[in-house]
N, C-alpha and C positions, 0 to 999 in steps of 0.2 A: 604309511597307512595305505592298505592295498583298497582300489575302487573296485567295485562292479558295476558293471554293466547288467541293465534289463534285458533279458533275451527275449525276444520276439517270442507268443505263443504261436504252439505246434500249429501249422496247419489241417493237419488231419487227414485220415482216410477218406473223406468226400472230396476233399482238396485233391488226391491225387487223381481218382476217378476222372473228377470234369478238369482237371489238367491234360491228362494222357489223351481225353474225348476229344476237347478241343484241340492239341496238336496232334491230333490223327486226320479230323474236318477238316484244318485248317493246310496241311499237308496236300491234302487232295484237293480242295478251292487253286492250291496255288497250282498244282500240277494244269488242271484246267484251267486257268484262264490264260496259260499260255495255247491250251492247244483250241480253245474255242475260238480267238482271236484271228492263233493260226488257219487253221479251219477257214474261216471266213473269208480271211484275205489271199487265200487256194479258191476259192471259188472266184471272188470277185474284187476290182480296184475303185468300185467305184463306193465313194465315204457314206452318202445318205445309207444303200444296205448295210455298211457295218457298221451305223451306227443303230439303223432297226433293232438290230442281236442285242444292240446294249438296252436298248430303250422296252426291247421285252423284258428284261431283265430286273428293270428298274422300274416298270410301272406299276407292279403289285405294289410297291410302296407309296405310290401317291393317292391309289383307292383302294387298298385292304387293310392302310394301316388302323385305320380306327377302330373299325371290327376287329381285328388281330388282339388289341387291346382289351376290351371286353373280353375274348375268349380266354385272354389270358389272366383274367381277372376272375376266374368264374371256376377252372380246372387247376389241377394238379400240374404246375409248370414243371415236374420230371416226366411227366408224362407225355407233354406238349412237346417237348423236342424232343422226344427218347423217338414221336411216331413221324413227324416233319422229318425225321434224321432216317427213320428206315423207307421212307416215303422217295424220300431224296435218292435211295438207292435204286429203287426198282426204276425210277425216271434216269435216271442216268445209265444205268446198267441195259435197257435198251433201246438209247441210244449209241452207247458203245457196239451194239449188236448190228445197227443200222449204219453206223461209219465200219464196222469193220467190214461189210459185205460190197461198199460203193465206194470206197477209199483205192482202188486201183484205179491208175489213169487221172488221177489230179494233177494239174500243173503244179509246179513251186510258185511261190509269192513272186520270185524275180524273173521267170519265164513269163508271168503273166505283165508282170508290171512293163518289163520287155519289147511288151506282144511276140513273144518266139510262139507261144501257145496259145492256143483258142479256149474261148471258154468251154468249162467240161460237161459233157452232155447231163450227168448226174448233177451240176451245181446247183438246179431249182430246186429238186428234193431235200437235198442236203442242208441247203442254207434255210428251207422252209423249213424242215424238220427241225435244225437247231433252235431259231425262230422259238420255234415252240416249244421247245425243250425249255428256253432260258426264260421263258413266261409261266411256266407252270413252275419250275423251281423258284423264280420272283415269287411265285404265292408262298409257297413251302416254308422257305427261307422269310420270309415278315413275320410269320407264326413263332417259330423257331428261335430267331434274332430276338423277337419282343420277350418270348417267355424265357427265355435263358441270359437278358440283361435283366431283367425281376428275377429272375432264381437266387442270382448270387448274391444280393441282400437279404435273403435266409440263410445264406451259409455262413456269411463273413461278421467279424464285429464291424461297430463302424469305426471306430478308430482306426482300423485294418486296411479301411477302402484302399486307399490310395496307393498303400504297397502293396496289396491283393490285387489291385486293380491293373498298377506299373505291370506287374509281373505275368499277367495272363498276357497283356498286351503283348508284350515282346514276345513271348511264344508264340502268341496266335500270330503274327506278322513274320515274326522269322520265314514259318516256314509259310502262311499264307507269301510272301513277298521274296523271301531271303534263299529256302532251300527248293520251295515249289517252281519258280520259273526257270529256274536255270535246266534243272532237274526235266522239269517236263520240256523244256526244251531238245534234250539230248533224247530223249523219249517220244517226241512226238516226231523225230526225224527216222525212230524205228519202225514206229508203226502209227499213223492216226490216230487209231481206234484206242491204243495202248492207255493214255493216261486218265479215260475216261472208263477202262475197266478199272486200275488201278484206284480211280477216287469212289469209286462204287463199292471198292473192298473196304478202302479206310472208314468209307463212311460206315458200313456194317460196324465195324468194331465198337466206332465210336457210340454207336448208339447202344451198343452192346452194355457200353461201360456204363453211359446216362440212366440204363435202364435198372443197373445192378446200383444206384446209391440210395442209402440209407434214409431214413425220417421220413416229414411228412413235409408237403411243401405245395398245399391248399392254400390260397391268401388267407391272410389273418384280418380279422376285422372286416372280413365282406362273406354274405349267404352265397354257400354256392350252387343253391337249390333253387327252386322255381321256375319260371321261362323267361327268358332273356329279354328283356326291355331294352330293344339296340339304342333305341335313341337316347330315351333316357341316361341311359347306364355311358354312350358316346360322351353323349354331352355332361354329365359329370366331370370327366377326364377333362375334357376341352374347356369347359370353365373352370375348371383348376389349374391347369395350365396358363389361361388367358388369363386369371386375377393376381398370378404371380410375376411380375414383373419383369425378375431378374430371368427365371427360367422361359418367359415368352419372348424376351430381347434374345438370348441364348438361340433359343430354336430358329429363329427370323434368321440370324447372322450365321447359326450353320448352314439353314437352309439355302443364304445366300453364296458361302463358299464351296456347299457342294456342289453345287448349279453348276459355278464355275469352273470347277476343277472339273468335272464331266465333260463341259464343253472342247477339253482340251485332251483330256485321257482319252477319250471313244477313238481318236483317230492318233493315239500313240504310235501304232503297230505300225501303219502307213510313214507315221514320220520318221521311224526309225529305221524301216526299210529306203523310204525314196532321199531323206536329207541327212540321216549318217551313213547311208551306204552298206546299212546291217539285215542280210537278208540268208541268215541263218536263225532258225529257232533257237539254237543255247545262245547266239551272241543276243537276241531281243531277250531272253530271261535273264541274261546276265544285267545288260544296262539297268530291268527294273529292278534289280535287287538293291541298288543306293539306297533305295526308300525303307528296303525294310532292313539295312543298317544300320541306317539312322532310328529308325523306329523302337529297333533294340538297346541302342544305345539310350535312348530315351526313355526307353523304361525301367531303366537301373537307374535313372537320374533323376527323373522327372518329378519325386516326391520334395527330391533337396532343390530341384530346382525352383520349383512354387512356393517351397520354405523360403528360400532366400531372397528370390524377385519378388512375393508376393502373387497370391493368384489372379489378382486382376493386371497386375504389370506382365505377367506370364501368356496371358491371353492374348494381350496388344502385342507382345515381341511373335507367338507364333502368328497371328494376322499380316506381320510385315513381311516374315520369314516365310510365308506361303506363298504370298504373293510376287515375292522381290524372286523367289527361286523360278518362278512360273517366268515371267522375262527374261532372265538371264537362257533356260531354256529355249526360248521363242528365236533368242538372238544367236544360238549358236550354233556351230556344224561340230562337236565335237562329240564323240561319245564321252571320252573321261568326265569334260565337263558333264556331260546330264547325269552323268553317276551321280558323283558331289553333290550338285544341286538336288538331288534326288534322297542323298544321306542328309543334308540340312533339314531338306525337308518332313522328312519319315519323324526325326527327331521332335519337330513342333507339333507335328500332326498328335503324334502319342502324348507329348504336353497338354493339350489343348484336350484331348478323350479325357486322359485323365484327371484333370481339374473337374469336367462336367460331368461325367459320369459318376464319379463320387459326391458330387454335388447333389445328382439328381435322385439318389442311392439314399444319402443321408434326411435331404431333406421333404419328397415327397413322401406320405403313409404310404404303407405296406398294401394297403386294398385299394389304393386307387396307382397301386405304381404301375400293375399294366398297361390300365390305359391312359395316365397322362403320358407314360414312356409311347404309349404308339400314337399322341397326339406329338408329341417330341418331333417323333420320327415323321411322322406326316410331313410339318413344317423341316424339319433336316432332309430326310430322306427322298422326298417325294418328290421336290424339284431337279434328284438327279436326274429323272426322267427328261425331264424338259433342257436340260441343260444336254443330255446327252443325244438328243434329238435337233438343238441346234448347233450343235457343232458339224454335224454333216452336212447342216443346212450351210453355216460358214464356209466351208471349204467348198462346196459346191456351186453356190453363187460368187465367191470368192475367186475362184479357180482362173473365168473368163477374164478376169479383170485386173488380176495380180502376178495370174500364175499358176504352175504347180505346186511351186517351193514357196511363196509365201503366201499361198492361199495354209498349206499347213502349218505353217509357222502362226497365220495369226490368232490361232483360236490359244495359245498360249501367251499370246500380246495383251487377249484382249481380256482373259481370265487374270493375268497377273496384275494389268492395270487394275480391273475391276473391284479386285479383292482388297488391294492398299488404300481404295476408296470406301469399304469397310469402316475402316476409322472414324469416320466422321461419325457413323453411328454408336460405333461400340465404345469410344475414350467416354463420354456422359456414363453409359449404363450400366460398363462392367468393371465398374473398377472394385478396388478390394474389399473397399467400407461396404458395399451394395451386398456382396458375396455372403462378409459374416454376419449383416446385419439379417438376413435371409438365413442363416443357418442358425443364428440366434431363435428367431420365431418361431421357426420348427423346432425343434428343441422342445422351447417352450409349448407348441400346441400338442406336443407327441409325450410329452411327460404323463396324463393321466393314464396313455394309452401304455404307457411303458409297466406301472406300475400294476396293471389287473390281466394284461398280455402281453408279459417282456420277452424279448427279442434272443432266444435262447437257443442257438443254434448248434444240430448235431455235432457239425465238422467246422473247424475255418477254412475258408474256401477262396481262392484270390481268382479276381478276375480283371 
């Protein structure tokens, strides 16, 4: 007796679009965050400025998220990132114009770390300009990020999510982590200015393609006319958020380990330069590429692997796995190791997106998904800021007192400890019974809405 097997339905022609979009974005994200890093640590050694760059970065997320949300509640989200994405260009494009004209005469990272070189007469402009540069795209990007995490629950079934979801991931991280740094490593030793024309082209395309997809993708079940009642319309989101329990513990406990990981990421570049001894641009894009190995790997797996652990058992294993990888980092002078620890970790991190993000997919309504996603992100998001603001604080008051070397050592001591201390919060709230007994009730409250406005999507669409 021959079996069959079910085949997967087609993903579709919008599937390919905002597939090709995103790893085109994400190609260029990765290109630059090795050279804005770079960049910074060419001007300067000292942690509080480069942790500044990060903290512009990441402040639009602690005070635009909410608004971000409404707006995305109210417009056409193919439209909302198709103009964030061509927006994104013209901010980027010149500044590539502004480092290619002051990029002569910058020290390397290791002549300054050295002191063989002085600091570069250009280095205030530059490092202000960038400054700026990564605060105006911080707004861009919250706009962007919130309507194109609400998009893809108009394209996708839900029973899709979670392989729609795996599968964007790992593309977006490849090359956001996997082929972007390495890449713009070998590239930013050509030219500075190079990988930031470079993401200004990809980004064109990509928004090229956002702008070329089919249907309509207006929220369902919310007026998108009238004048915007921010408060109101905030506070919707935010008491939807806060009366669900499982998704407000979720937000708290991301929020708490983005904190943390930021605290220890902002001054990567520094550790990798002064306590591995790596102070070439391809060799720092290559160490962070572990992450998005692992990340890849994770996203071919991560649907069987929540099958089999269970999604709340899934959550607790990347909790320890984040954490436990963040130590063993803090303790080591190797590179191979931080790769590793860097592949375990990439691997949990995509586990843990994607349990929550199909969660939050599945079971918030369609007309409030943008803005309880930008109340989400608020609480996830918003404390990178803070978190990436005290890590230069760490190594700065740190420094007199410990050291060089284990002033940057400890801001990944004190993330990895912190994180395994997680636990005590998240074993009570997120376990598996909490999970389906919350996707049960949705369900249930979304059934009338199914039946007079069902969920019937042009393309499948994986994100």
């Amino acid at each position: 007796m021959t079996s069959h097997r079910t085949r997967p339905a087609p993903l579709g022609a919008n599937y390919w679009k905002l597939f090709t979009a995103s790893t085109m974005t994400n190609l260029g994200d990765g290109l630059m965050s090795v050279a804005v890093v770079w960049l910074a640590s060419s001007i300067t050694r000292d942690p509080m400025l480069i942790a500044l760059v990060g903290l512009a970065s990441r402040l639009p997320w602690l005070i635009f998220s909410l608004p971000a949300g409404v707006i995305t509640d109210r417009y056409d989200r193919r439209l909302l990132v198709g103009w964030m994405d061509a927006l994104r260009v013209l901010i980027i494009g010149g500044f590539a114009v502004l480092v290619l004209l002051n990029q002569d005469g910058l020290p390397t990272p290791e002549q300054l770390a050295a002191g063989t070189a002085p600091a570069p007469d250009n280095g205030g402009l530059l490092l202000g300009a960038l400054t700026l540069v990564a605060l105006l795209l911080g707004f861009a990007e919250v706009v962007r990020d919130n309507a194109a995490q609400t998009l893809m629950a108009s394209v996708v079934d839900k029973p899709q999510l979670e392989r729609a979801n795996g599968r964007l991931w790992g593309a977006e991280t490849a090359m956001n982590n996997f082929v972007g740094p390495p890449l713009g490593g070998v590239i930013v030793a050509l030219a500075l200015a190079l990988p930031f024309f470079l993401n200004a082209g990809l980004l064109a395309v990509g928004a090229a393609l956002i702008f070329a997809l089919s249907g309509s993708f207006l929220p369902k079940g919310q007026s998108t006319s009238g004048k915007i009642q921010w408060r109101a319309e905030m506070g919707e989101g935010f008491g939807w958020l806060w009366r669900n329990h499982l998704l407000r513990t979720l937000a708290i406990v991301l929020g708490a380990m983005n904190m943390l990981s930021a605290l220890s990421m902002i001054i990567m570049v520094l550790f990798v330069q002064e306590i591995l001894g790596l102070y070439e641009g391809w060799q720092f894009g290559l160490v962070i590429t572990g992450t998005a190995v692992g990340a890849v790997a994770g996203s071919m797996v991560a649907d069987k692997i929540s099958a089999r652990l269970t999604p709340g058992t899934s959550l607790f294993a990347s909790i320890i796995c984040m954490g436990a990888t963040m130590v063993v980092i803090g303790l080591t002078s190797s590179a191979p190791v931080v790769w590793v620890m860097g592949v375990v970790s990439g691997l949990f991190i995509v586990l843990w997106n994607v349990i929550t993000v199909s969660l939050r997919q599945r079971i918030i309504p369609d007309h409030l998904l943008g803005r309880v996603n930008s109340v989400y992100r608020f609480f996830g998001w918003g404390t990178i800021s803070i978190g990436t603001l005290l890590g230069g604080v760490l190594v700065s008051m740190g420094e007199p007192f410990l050291g060089r070397e284990w002033a940057l050592r400890m801001p990944f001591l004190v993330s990895g400890a912190a994180t395994l201390l997680l636990l005590i919060v998240a074993l009570p709230r997120l376990n598996t019974a909490k999970i389906e007994a919350a996707q049960a009730a949705a369900e249930i409250e979304q059934a009338p809405l199914t039946s007079t406005d069902p969920l019937t999507p042009t393309d499948s669409h994986t994100d």
